[in-house]
C-alpha positions in Angstrom: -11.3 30.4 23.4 -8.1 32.3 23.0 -4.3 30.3 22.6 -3.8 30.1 26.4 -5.4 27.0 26.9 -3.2 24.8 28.9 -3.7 21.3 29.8 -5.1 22.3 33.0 -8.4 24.2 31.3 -8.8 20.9 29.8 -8.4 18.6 33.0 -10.6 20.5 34.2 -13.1 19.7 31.8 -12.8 15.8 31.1 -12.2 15.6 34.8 -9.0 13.6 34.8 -5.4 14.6 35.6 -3.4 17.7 34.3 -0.3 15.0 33.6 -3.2 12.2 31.4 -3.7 15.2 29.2 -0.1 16.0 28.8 0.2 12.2 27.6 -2.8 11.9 25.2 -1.7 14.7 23.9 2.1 13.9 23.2 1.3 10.3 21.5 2.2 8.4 24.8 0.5 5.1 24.1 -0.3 4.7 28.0 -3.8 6.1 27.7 -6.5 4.2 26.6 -8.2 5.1 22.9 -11.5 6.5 24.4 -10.7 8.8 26.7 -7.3 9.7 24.3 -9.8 10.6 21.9 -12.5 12.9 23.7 -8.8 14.3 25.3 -7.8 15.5 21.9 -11.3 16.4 20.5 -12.2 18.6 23.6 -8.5 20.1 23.0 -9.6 20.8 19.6 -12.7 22.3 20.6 -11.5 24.4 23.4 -8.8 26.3 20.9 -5.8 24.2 22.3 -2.3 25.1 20.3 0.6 23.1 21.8 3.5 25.0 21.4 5.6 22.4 19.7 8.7 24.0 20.1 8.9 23.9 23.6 7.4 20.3 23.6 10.3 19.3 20.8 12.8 20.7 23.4 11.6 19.5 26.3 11.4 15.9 24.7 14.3 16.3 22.4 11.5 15.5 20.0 11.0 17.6 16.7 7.9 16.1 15.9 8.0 15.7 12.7 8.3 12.6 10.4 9.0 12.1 6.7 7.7 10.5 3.8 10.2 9.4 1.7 8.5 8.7 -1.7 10.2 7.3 -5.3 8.6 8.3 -8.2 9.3 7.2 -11.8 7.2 6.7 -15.0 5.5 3.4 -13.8 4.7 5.0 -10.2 4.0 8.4 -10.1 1.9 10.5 -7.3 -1.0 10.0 -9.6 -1.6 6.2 -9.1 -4.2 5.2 -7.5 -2.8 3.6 -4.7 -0.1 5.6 -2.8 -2.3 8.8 -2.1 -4.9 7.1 -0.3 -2.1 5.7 2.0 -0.6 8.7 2.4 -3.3 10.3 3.6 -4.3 7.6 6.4 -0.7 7.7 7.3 -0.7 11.7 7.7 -3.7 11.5 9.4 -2.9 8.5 12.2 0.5 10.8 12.5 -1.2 14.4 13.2 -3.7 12.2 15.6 -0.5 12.1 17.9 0.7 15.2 17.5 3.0 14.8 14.4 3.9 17.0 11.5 4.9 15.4 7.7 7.6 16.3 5.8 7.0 14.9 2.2 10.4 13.8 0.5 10.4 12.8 -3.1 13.3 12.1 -5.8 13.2 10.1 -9.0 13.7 6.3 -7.8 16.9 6.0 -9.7 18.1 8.9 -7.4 16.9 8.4 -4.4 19.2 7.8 -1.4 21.9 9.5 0.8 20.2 13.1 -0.5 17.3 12.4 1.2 18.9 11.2 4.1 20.8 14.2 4.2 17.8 16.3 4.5 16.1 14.3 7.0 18.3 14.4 9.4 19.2 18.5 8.5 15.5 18.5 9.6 16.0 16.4 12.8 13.0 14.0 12.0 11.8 11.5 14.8 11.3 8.7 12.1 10.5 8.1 8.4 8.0 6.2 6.0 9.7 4.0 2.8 7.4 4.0 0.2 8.2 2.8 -3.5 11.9 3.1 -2.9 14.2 1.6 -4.8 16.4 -1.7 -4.0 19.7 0.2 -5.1 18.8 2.8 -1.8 17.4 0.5 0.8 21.1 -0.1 1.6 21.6 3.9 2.9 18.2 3.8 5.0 18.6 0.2 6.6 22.3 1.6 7.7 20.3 5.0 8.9 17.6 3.0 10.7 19.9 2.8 13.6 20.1 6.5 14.1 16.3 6.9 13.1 13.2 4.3 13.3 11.7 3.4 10.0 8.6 1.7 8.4 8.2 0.7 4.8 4.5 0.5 3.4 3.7 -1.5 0.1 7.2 -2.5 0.3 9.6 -5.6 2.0 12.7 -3.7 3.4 15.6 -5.7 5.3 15.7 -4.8 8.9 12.7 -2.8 8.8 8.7 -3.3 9.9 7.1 -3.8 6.6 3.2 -3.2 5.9 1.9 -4.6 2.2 -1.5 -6.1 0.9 -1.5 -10.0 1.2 -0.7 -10.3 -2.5 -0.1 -14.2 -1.9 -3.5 -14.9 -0.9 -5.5 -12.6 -3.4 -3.2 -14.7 -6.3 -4.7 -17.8 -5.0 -8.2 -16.5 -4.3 -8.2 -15.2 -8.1 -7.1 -18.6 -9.2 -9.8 -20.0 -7.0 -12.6 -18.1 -8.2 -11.7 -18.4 -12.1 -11.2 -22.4 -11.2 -14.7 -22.4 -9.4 -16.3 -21.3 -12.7 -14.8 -23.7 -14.5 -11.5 -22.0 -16.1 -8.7 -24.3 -16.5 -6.3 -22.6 -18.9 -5.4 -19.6 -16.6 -2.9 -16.8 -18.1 -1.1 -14.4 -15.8 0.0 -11.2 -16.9 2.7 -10.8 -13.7 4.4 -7.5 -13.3 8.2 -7.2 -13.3 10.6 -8.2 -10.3 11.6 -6.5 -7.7 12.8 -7.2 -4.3 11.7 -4.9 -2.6 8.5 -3.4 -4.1 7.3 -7.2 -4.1 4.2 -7.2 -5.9 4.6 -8.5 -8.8 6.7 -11.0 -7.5 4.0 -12.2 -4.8 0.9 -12.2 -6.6 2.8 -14.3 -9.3 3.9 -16.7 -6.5 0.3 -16.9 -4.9 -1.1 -17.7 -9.0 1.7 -20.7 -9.0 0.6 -21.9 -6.0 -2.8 -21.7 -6.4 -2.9 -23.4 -10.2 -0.3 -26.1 -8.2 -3.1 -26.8 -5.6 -5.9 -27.2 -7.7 -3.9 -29.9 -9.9 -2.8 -27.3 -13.0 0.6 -28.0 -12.6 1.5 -25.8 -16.1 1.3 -22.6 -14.3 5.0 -21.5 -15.1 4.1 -22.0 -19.1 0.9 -19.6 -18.6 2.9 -16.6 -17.3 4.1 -13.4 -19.0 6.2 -11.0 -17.2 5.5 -7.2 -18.4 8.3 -4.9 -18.3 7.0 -2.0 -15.9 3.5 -1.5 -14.6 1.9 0.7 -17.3 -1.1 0.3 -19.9 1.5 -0.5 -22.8 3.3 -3.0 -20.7 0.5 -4.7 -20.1 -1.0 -4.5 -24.0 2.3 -6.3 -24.9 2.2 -8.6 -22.3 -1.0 -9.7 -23.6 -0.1 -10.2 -27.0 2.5 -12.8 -25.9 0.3 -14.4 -23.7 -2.4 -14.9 -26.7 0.7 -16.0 -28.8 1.9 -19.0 -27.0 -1.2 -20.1 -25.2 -4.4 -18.8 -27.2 -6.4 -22.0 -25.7 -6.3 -20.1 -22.3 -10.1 -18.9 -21.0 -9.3 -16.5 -18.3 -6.4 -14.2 -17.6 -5.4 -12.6 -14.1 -3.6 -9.3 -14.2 -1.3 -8.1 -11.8 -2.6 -4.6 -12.3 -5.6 -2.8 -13.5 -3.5 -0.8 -16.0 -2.4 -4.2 -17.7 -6.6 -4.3 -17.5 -6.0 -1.2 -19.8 -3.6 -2.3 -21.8 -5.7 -5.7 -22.5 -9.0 -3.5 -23.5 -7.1 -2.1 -26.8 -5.8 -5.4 -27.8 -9.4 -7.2 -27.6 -11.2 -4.2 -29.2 -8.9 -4.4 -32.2 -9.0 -8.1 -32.6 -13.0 -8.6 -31.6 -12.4 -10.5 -28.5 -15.5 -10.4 -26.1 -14.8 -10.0 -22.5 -16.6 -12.3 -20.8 -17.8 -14.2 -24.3 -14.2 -15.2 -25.3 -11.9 -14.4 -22.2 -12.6 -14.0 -18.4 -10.2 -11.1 -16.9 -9.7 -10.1 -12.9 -7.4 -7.1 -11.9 -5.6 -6.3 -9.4 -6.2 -2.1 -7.5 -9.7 -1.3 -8.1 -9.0 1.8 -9.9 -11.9 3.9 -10.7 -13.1 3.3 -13.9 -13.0 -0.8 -13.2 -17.0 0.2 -12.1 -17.9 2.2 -14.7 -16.9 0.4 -17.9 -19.5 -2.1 -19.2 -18.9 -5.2 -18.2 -17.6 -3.6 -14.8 -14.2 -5.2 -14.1 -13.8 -8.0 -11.1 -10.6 -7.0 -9.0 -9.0 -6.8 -5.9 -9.6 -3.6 -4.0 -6.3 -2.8 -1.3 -7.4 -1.7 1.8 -5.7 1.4 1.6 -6.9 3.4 4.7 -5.5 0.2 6.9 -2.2 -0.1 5.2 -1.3 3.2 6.2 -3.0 3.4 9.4 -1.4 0.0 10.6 2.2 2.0 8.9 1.8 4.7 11.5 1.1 2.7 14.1 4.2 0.5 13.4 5.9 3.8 13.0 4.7 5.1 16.6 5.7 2.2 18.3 8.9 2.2 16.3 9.4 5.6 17.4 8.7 4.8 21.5 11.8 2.3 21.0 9.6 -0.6 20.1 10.8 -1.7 16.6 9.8 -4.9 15.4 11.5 -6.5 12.2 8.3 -8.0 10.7 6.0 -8.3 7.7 2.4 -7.5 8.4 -0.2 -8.4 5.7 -3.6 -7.0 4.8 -6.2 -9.0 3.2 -7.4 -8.0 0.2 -11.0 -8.2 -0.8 -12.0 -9.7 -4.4 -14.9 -7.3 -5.9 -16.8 -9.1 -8.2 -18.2 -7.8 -11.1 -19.0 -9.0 -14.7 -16.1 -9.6 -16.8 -15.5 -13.0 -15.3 -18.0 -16.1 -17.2 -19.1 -19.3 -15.8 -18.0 -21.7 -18.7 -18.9 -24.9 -16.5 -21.7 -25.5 -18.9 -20.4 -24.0 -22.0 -17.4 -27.0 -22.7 
């Protein structure tokens, strides 16, 4: 069918009201999933363009939202993690009608430039990703003038969506514990306030050792400096330096994972023979190493659906200041050894 599809072709056709299309189709959150989704899917397959000009006007709405995105050498587009969110974000955001706008600047950067642009651009509201503490400041001051939701990261004053990195720490500490580990080494990734990972999943490892009666956890930890391979080779190093009687080590990262492989190889340490390992991403080549790597896969495709949502809502005037979590599932696979009956 040709461009000139109105909303009243399609009432016509799923039988409902000129003005339920009109909301389906503009986000309102008034019509229920279902018949929101065969609104926009016989849309779709009728040829339906909204002219979103007209709509933006109309609505004093431009209907588009940004990404704002801090790279730097730890956390660049190419890990593993932030695409994946990314894309379930774009996607819950061009369900409703949105358009992205991808904003990027090297984290030490980052800031009032970006700001600048977004609102040159007139966006309806922005996602936070990896952004530094230095620049929260700018967009927590800006979140009155434009709603804002920060994914895989704890912002002041804002919605915040991140894996439950608390929890996963204690269920690795668990699992290691129920195959008899008691000398449990953390490799913990560096602090941060607001890009809290490494800080949680070290406070969930404390916690859990605490619970289970291994109250040394604090003299078992080694902080890397940043999140890469290296960082995580050294990391190691210290680690087997001050507590080589430790059986099992939990990284904060998969790279560290990495970064652990080189340093076993060239000393002839077995993994599991000689040392137990979990990681923390589920990068790709976890599965196809030999002995495939136990970690924790992030459910990426609901942290940035959920984001959106949070977003949408944020965006109808119903901003919540609120952490949610999502659970993180353990993937077991063979680099972790049952020593119950080897002590």
């Amino acid at each position: 069918m040709s461009d000139t599809v109105t909303i009243y072709d399609i009432a016509k056709v799923v039988g409902t009201s000129p003005g339920t299309i009109s909301k389906a189709l503009n986000g309102r959150h008034d019509v229920g999933d279902t018949l929101r989704e065969r609104i926009i899917e016989t849309a779709a397959s009728m040829g339906y363009r909204p002219n979103v000009h007209a709509r933006g006007l109309k609505m004093k709405k431009s209907w588009l939202v940004g990404m704002v995105y801090g790279e730097d050498e730890s956390d660049s587009l190419e890990h593993p993690l932030f695409l994946p969110i990314m894309n379930a974000f774009k996607r819950q955001m061009e369900h409703f009608g949105y358009e992205l706008l991808f904003l990027s600047q090297h984290s030490k950067f980052i800031g009032d430039s970006l700001l600048s642009h977004a609102f040159s651009r007139q966006v309806d509201g922005l996602l936070l990703m990896n952004v530094a503490e230095h620049a929260t400041r700018s967009f927590v001051t800006a979140s009155n003038a434009i709603p804002m939701v920060a994914c895989d990261a704890i912002v002041p004053s804002l919605s915040s969506v991140i894996t439950d990195n608390i929890m996963a720490s204690k269920e690795a500490v668990g699992y290691l514990y129920g195959l008899g580990h008691r000398n449990i080494g953390h490799i913990a990734g560096p602090a941060n306030p607001v890009t809290v990972g490494g800080d949680e999943r070290l406070e969930g490892f404390v916690q859990g050792m605490h619970e289970l009666g291994l109250l040394d956890a604090n003299q078992y930890v080694v902080r890397a400096e940043g999140w890469t391979p290296n960082h995580g080779r050294d990391a190691f190093v210290k680690l087997m330096q001050t507590h080589p009687d430790i059986t099992a080590v939990y990284c904060a990262a998969d790279f560290y994972v990495m970064g652990m492989l080189q340093v076993c190889r060239d000393k002839g340490i077995r993994i599991p023979a000689d040392i137990s390992v979990i990681g923390f991403d589920d990068v790709q080549w976890t599965a196809f190493v030999e002995p495939g790597f136990t970690t924790f896969r992030q459910n990426k495709e609901q942290l940035g659906t959920v984001a959106a949502n949070r977003l949408l809502a944020a965006m109808d005037g119903e901003q919540s200041i609120d952490i949610v979590r999502i659970p993180a599932e353990l993937v077991v696979r063979g680099s972790c050894r049952n020593v119950k009956w080897h002590t």
